[in-house]
C-alpha positions in Angstrom: 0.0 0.0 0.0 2.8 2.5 0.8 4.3 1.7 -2.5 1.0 2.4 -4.2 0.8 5.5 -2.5 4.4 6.5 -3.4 2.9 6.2 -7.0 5.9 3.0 -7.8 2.9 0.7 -8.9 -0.3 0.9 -9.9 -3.2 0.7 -7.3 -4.4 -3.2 -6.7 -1.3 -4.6 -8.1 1.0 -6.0 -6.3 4.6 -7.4 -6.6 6.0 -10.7 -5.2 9.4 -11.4 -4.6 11.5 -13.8 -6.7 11.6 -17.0 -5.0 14.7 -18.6 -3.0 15.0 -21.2 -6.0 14.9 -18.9 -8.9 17.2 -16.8 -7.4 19.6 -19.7 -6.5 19.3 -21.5 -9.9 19.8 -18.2 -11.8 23.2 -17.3 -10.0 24.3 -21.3 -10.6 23.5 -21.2 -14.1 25.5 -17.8 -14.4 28.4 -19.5 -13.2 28.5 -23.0 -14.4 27.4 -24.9 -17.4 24.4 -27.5 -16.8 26.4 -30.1 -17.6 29.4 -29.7 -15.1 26.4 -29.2 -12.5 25.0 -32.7 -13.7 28.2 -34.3 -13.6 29.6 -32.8 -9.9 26.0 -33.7 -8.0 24.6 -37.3 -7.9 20.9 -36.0 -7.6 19.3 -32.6 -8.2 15.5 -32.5 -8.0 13.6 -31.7 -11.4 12.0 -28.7 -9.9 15.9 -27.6 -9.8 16.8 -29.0 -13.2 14.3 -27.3 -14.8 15.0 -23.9 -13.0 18.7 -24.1 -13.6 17.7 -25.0 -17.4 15.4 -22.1 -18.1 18.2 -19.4 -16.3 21.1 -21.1 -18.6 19.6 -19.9 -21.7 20.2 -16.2 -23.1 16.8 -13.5 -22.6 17.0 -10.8 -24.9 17.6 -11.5 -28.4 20.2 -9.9 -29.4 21.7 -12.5 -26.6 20.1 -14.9 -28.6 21.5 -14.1 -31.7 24.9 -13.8 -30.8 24.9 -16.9 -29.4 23.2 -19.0 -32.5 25.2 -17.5 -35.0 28.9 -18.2 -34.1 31.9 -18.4 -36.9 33.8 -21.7 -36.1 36.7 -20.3 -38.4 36.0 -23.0 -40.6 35.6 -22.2 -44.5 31.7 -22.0 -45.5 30.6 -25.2 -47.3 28.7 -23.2 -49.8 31.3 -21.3 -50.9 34.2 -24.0 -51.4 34.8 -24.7 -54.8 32.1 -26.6 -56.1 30.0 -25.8 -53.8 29.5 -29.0 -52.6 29.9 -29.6 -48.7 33.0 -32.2 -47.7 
């Protein structure tokens, strides 16, 4: 109510707090890869999985992008003589 007043949300709404797992699988995920969390604990509940999954993955897409369209340094296929992919 005292934000409301304050005029930092809109009356009736409300904001709830990030949980205690989303905030703890977002700063694992920031830090390590899935896999090395999968391969250094024996068992992780799914709820956890699943949470440490969706924070691993890029938000915006521009993130998104960057991350999809990498340059291995290797010649294009397509434009090798012949055209024809080896």
């Amino acid at each position: 109510a005292a934000a409301a007043a304050l005029g930092l949300l809109p009356l009736g709404k409300t904001q709830s707090p990030e949980s205690l797992l989303d905030i703890a699988a977002r700063k694992v995920a920031e830090k390590w890869p899935f896999q090395r969390v999968e391969e250094r604990f024996e068992r992780i509940p799914e709820p956890v999985q699943r949470r440490i999954v969706y924070w691993s993955f890029p938000r915006s897409e521009r993130e998104i992008c960057m991350y999809s369209s990498f340059n291995t340094g290797a010649e294009d296929p397509v434009a090798a003589p012949g055209g024809a992919a080896t």
